[in-house]
C-alpha positions as CSV (number, residue, x, y, z in Angstrom):
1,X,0.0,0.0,0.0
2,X,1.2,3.5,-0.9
3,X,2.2,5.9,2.3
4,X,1.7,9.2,1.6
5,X,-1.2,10.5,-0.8
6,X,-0.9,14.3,-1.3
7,X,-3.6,15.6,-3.4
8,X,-3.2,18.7,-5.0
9,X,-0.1,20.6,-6.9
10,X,0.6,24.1,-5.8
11,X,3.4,25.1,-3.0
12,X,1.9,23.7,-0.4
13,X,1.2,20.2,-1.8
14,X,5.0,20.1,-3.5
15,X,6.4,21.3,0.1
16,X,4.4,18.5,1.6
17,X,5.3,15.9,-0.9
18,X,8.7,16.2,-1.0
19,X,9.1,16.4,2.9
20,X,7.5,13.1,2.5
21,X,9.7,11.2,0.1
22,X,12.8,13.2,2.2
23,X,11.2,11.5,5.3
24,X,11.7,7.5,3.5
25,X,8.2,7.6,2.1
26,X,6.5,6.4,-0.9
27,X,4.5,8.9,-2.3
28,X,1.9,9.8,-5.1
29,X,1.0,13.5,-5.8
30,X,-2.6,13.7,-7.7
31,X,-2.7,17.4,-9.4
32,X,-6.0,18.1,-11.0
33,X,-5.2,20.2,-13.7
34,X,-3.2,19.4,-16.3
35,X,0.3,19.4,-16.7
36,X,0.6,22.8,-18.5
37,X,-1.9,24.3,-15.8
38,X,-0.5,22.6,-13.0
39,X,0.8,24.4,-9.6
40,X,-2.3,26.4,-8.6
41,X,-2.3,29.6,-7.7
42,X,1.5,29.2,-6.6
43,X,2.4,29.9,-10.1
44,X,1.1,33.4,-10.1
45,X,3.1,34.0,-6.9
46,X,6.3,36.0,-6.7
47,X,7.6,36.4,-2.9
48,X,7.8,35.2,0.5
49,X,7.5,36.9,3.9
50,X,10.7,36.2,5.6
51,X,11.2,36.6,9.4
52,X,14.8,37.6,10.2
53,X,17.0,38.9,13.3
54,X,19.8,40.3,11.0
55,X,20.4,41.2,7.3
56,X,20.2,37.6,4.9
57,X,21.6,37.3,1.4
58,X,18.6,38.8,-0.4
59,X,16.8,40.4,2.7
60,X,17.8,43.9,4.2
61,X,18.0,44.9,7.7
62,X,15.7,42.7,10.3
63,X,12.2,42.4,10.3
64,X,11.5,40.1,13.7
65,X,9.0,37.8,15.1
66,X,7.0,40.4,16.9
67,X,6.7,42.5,13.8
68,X,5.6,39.8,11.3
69,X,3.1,39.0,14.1
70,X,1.7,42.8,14.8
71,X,1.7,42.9,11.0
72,X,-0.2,39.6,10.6
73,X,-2.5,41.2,13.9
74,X,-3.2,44.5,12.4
75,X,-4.2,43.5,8.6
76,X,-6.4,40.4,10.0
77,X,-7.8,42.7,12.8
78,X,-6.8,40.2,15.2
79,X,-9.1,37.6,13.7
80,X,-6.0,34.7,13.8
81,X,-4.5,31.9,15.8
82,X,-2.0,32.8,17.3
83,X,-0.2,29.4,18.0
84,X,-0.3,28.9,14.3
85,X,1.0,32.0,12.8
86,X,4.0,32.3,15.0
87,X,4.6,28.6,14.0
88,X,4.3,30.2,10.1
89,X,6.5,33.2,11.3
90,X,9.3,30.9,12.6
91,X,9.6,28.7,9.7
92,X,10.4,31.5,7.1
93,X,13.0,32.4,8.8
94,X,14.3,28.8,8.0
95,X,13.1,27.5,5.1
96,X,14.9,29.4,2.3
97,X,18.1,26.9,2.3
98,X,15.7,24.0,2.1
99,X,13.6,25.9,-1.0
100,X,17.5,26.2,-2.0
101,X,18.1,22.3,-1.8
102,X,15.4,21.9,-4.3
103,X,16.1,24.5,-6.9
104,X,14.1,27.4,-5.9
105,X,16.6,30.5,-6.6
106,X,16.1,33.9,-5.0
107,X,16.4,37.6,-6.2
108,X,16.5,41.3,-4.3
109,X,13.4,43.0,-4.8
110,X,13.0,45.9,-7.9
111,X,14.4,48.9,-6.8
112,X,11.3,50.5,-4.5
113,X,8.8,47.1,-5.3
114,X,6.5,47.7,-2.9
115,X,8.3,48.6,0.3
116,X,9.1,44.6,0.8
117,X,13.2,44.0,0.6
118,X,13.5,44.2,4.0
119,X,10.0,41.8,4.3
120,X,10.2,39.8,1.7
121,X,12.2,37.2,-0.6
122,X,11.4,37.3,-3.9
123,X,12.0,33.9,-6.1
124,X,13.9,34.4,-9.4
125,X,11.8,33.9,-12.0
126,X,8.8,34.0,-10.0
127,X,6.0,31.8,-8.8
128,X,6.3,29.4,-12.3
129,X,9.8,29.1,-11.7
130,X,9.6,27.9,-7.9
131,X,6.9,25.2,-8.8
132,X,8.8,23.7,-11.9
133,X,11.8,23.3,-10.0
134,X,9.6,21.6,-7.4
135,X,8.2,19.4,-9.7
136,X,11.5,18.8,-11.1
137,X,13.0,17.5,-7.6
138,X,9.9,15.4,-6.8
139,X,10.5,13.6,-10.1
140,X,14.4,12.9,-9.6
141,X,13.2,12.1,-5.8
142,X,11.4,9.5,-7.2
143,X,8.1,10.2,-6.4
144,X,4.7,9.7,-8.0
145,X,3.2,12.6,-10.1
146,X,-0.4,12.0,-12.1
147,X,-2.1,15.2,-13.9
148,X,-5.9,15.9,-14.6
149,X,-6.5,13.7,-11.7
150,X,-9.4,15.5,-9.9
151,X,-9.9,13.8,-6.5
152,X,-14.3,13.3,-6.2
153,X,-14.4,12.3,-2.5
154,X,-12.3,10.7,0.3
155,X,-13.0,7.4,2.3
156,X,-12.8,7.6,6.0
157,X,-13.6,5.7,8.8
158,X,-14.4,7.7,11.7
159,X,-11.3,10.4,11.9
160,X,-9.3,7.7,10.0
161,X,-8.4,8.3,6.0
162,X,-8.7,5.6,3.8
163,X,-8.6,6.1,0.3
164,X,-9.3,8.8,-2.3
165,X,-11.7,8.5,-5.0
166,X,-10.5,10.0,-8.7
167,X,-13.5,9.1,-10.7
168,X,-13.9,5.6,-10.3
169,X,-10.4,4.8,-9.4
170,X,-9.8,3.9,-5.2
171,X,-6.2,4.9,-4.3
172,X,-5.4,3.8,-0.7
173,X,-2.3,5.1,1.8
174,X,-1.4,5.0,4.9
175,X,-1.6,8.6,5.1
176,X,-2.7,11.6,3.4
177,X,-2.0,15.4,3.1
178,X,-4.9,17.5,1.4
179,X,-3.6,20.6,-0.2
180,X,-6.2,21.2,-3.3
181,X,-7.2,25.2,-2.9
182,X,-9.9,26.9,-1.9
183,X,-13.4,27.5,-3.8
184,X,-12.3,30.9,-5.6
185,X,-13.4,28.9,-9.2
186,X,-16.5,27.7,-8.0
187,X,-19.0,30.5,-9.5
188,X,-22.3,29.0,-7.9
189,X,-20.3,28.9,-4.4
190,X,-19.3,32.5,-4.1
191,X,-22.7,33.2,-5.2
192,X,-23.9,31.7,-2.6
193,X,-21.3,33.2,-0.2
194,X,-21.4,37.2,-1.4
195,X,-25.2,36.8,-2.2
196,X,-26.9,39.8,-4.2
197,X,-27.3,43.4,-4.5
198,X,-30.3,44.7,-6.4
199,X,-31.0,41.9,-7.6
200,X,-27.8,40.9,-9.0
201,X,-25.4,38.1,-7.7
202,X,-22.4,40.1,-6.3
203,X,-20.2,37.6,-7.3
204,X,-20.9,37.4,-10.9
205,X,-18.8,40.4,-11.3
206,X,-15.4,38.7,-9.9
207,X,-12.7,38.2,-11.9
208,X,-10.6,34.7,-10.8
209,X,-6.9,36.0,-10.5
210,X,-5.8,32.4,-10.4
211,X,-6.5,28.7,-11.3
212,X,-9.7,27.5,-12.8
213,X,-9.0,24.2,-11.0
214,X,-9.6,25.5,-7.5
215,X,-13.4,24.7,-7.4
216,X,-13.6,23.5,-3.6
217,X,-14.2,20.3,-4.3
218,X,-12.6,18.4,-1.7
219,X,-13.1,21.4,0.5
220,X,-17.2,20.6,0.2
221,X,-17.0,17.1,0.5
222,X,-14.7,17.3,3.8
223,X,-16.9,19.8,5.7
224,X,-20.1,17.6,4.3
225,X,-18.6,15.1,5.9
226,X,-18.0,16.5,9.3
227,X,-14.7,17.9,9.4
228,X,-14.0,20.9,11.8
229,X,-14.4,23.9,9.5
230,X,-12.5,28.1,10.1
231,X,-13.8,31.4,8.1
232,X,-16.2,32.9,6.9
233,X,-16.7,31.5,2.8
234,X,-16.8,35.9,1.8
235,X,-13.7,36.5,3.1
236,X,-10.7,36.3,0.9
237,X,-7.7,37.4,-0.8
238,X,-9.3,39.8,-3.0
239,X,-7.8,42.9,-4.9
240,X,-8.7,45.3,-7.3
241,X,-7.6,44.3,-10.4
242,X,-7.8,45.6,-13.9
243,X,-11.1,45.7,-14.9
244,X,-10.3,44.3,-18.7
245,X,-8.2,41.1,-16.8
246,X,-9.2,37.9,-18.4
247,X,-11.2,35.7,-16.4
248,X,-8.9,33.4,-15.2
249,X,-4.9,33.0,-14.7
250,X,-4.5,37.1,-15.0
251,X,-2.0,36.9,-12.4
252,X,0.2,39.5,-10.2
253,X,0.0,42.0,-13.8
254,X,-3.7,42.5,-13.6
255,X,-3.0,44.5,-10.4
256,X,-3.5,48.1,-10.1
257,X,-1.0,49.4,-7.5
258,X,-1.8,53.2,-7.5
259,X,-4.5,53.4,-5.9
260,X,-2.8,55.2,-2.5
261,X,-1.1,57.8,-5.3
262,X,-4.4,59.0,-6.6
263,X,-8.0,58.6,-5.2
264,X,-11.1,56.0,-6.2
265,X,-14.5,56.7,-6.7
266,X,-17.3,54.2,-7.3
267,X,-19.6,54.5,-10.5
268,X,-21.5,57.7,-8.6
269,X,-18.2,59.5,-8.2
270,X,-17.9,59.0,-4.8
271,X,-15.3,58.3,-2.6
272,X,-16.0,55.1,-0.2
273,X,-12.5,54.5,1.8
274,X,-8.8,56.0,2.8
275,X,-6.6,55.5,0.0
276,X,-3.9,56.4,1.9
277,X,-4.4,54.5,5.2
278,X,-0.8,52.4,4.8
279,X,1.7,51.2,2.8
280,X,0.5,49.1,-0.3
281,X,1.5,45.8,0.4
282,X,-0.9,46.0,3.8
283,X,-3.8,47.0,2.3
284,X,-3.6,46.2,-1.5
285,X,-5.7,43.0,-0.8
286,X,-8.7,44.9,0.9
287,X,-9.6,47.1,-1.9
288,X,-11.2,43.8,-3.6
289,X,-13.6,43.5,-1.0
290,X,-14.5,47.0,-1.1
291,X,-14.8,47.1,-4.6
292,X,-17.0,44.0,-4.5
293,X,-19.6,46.0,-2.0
294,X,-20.1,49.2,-4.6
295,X,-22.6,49.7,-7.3
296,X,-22.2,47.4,-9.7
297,X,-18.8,45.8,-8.1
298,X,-16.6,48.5,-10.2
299,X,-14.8,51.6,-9.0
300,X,-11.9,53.6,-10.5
301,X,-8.9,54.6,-9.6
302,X,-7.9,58.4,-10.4
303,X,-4.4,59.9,-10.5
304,X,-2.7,62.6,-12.0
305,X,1.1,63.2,-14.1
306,X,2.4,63.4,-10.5
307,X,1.8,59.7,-10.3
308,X,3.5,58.2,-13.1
309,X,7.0,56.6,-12.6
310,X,6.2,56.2,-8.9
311,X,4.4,52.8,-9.2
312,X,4.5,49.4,-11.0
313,X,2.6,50.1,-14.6
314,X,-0.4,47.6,-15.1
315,X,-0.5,45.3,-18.4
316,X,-3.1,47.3,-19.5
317,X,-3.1,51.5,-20.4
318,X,-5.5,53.7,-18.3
319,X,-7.9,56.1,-19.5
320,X,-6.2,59.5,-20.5
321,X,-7.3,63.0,-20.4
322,X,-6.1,66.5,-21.0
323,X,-8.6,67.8,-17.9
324,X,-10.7,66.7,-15.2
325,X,-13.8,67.2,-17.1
326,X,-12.6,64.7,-20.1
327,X,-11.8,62.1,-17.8
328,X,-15.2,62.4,-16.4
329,X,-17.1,61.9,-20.3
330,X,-14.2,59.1,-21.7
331,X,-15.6,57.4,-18.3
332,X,-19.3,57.9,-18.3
333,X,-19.5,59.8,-15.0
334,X,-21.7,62.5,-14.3
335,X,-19.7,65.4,-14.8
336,X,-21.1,67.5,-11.8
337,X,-20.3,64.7,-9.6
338,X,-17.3,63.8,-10.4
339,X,-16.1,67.3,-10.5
340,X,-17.4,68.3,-7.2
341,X,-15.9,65.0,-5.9
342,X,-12.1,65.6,-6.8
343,X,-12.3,69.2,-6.3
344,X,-13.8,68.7,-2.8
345,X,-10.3,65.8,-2.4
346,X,-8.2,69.2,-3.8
347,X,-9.1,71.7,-1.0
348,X,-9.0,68.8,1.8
349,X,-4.9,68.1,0.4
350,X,-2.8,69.3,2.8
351,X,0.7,70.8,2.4
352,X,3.6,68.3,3.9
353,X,6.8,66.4,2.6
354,X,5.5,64.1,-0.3
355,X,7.6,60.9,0.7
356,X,5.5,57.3,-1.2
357,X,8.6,55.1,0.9
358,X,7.2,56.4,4.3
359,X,3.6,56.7,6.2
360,X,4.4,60.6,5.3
361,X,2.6,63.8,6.2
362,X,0.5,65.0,3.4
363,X,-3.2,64.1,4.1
364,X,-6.5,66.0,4.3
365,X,-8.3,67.8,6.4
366,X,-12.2,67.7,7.1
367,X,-12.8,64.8,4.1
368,X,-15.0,61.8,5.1
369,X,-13.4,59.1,4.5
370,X,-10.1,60.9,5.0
371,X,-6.9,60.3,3.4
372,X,-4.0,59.7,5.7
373,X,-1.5,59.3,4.1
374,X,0.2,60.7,0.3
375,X,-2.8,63.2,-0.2
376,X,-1.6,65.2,-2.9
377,X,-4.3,67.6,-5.4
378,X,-5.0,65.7,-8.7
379,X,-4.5,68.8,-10.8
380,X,-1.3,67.9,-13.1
381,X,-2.4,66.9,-16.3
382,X,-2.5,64.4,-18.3
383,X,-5.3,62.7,-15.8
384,X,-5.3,58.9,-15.8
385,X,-8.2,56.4,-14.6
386,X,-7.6,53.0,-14.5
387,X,-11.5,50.6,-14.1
388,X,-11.4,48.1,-10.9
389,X,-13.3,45.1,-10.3
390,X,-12.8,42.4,-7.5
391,X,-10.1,39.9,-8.4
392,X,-10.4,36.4,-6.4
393,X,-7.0,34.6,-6.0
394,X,-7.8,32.5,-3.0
395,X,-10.5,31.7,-0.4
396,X,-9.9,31.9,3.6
397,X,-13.0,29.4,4.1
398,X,-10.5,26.4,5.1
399,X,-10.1,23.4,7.8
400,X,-9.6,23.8,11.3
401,X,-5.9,22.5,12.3
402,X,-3.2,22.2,15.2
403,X,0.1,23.1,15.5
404,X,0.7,19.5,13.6
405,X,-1.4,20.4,9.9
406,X,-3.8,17.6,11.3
407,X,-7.6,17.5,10.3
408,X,-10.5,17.9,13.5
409,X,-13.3,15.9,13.2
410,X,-15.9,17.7,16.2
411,X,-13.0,18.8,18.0
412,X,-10.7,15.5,17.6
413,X,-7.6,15.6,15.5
414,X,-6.7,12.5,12.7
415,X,-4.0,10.8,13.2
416,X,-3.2,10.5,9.2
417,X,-5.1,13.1,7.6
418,X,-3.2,16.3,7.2
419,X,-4.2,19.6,5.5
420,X,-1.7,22.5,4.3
421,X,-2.3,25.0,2.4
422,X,-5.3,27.7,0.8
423,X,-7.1,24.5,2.3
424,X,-6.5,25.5,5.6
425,X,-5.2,29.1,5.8
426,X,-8.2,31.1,7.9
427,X,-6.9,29.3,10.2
428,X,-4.5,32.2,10.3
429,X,-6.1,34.6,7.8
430,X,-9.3,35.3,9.2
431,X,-9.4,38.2,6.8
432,X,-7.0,40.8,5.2
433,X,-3.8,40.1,4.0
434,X,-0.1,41.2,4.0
435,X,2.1,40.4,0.6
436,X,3.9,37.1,0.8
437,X,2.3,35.5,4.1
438,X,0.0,33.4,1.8
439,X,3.7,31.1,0.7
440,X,4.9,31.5,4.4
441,X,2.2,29.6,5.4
442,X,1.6,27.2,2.4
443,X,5.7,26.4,2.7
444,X,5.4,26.1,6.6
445,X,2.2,24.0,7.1
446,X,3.4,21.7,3.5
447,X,6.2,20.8,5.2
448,X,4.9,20.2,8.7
449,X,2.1,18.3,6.7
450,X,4.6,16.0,5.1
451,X,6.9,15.4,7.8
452,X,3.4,13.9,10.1
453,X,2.3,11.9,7.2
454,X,5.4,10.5,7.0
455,X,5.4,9.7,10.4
456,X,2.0,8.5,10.7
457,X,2.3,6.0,7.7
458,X,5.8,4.7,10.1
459,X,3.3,4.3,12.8
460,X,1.2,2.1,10.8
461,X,3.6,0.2,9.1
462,X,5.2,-0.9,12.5
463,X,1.6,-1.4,13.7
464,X,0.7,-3.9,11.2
465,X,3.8,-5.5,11.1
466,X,3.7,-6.3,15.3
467,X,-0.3,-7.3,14.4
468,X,1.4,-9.8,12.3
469,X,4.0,-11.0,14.2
């Protein structure tokens, strides 16, 4: 019989897998997409938050435990576990010579990306490169990889896995790690979970940043069949994309990163929240959310010439005018409106040191919602606008766990059934989001995953074999 099963192929699943096979097992690895497709949202990843006491090869100056954690506190408004996120804090300070071992190479950030080279280590070649060279290790370690293998349901008895169903096919093990995603693909889900507005499915207006595989699945059937479940199904890694992004796979470029350089108003040309309130890669997964509760799930986001150079450009052009008012007609606003709105923003700006690499002091004045932060008139032409909507990458809904990745069942953990991953992340993530902590905890609870599945399929090998003897 086959230890280890570890269903799914992103980061968390590869982590797991590998720790496995490292640990003496035998291991298969069932990706549901295909080969081309496979690594799951991982592949549209770019960095890892990194915990460090000192300066480390790629990583500037220190950036400690109690940070990372009052970091992780503030964007999830203290909706987290504790226990667990200081055990995902700890292991990215360690992990990176182990990513080494297997082929994952490392670059400093672009000069000024997003405030994150003393936070976080970015992977050369990105997100695609880190899971090939995964894949490519699993393979020379000998282990078992099968694509467009869609796991249906899992056999248990009591807390106790058993086998996996792939269609018709019954794969047994000794032990098993799920690590399949989240339900951000699954349309007729996040209807269900965002509901509707006027009449109109709030969800039907989300764009799906990454994989077309994650469709929660595995996530359903576990819950359905009474395993311990964390998060609310609306909450979830969510930003304001590009309104013209494809519907799927758009990735990191879809992104619109200038929001706290400008201001945003929703279709009525109103302002709805503080552009300015921190630094970007704090609060750029929020402003999917709050795009997702306006009129029509679209908003745009409104800067001036002063702008330009100062953030990353998006795939796409924005909307260009010569004044104010043509900005308002190329983007159908009323003109009054959106007039009355910008110049109200003007008068609010107060004057202070413009400074995008610090919480600086130019911000307004008797505005509702304020800006805090980088409040600077919009009245440099050329304007630009550049059309949000919400952009899903991953879901927080997700498996309750311990500090060993293991699956609860009314309160009880499994002794072989393991979860890592988007599978299991509100357990940490009860909502917001802080760039890179999605991979901290994938590669942290993948490994810990592995290395107890390993263990637990020793457990019954040396179990069956003193039954025998």
């Amino acid at each position: 019989m086959l230890d280890v099963l570890v269903i799914g192929g992103g980061n968390a699943a590869l982590c797991a897998a590998i720790m496995a096979r490292e640990a003496g097992a035998s291991v298969l690895l069932l990706e549901a997409a295909p080969r081309e497709w496979r690594g799951g949202n991982s592949q549209h990843t770019r960095n890892l938050r990194c915990m460090h006491d000192a300066p480390q090869d790629v990583l500037v100056d220190t950036y400690p435990e109690e940070e990372f954690w009052q970091d992780l506190l503030k964007v999830t408004g203290g909706n987290t576990n504790e226990e667990l996120a200081r055990i995902a804090i700890r292991a990215s300070s360690t992990c990176r010579d182990w990513m080494r071992k297997h082929g994952v190479h490392f670059q400093p950030p672009l000069s000024g990306a997003l405030h994150v080279a003393r936070t976080n280590a970015f992977f050369m070649g990105g997100g695609k490169a880190l899971v090939n060279a995964y894949y490519r290790s699993a393979e020379a370690l000998g282990l078992g990889i099968r694509y467009d293998a869609p796991v249906d349901s899992i056999e248990l008895d009591g807390t106790r896995f058993v086998a996996a169903r792939v269609g018709n096919e019954r794969i047994e093990a000794k032990s098993c790690v799920l690590a399949a995603g989240g339900f951000e693909s699954n349309r007729e889900w996040l209807r269900e979970a965002w509901g509707q507005v006027d009449g109109v499915w709030v969800a039907d207006n989300f764009l799906i940043r990454g994989t077309r595989f994650n469709q929660g699945t595995l996530l359903k059937f576990m819950i359905d069949a009474g395993a311990d479940a964390i998060g609310d199904p609306s909450q979830s890694h969510c930003v304001a994309i590009d309104a013209r992004a494809p519907l799927y796979d758009g990735g990191i470029c879809t992104r619109v990163d200038c929001v706290s350089l400008g201001v945003v108003l929703n279709r009525e040309g109103k302002r709805f929240y503080d552009e300015g309130e921190d630094f970007w890669p704090k609060r750029y997964a929020i402003w999917g959310r709050l795009v997702a509760q306006q009129p029509g799930q679209i908003a745009y986001s409104i800067i001036d010439s002063k702008a330009i150079g100062r953030f990353m450009p998006p795939v796409f052009p924005g909307t260009k005018a010569n004044s104010l008012r043509e900005l308002a007609l190329a983007l159908g606003f009323n003109e009054d409106e959106f007039l009355e709105t910008i110049h109200t923003y003007n008068r609010a700006c107060q004057p202070g040191t413009f400074n995008h690499a610090v919480l600086d002091d130019c911000h307004t004045v008797g505005l509702n919602p304020p800006k805090t932060h980088w409040a600077q008139p919009l009245d440099w032409p050329p304007f630009y606008a550049y059309a949000l909507r919400p952009g899903i990458t991953f879901t927080y809904l997700g498996l309750k766990v311990n500090s060993e990745a293991a699956v609860h069942f009314g309160g009880e953990p499994s002794r072989n059934l393991f979860v890592a991953g988007e599978m299991m992340a509100g357990n940490i993530l009860g909502k917001g989001y802080t760039a890179g902590v999605g991979m901290s905890i994938g590669t942290a609870f993948g490994r810990i995953a592995g290395t107890q599945a390993a263990a637990a399929a020793q457990q019954y090998r040396e179990a069956t074999h003193h039954a025998v003897a």
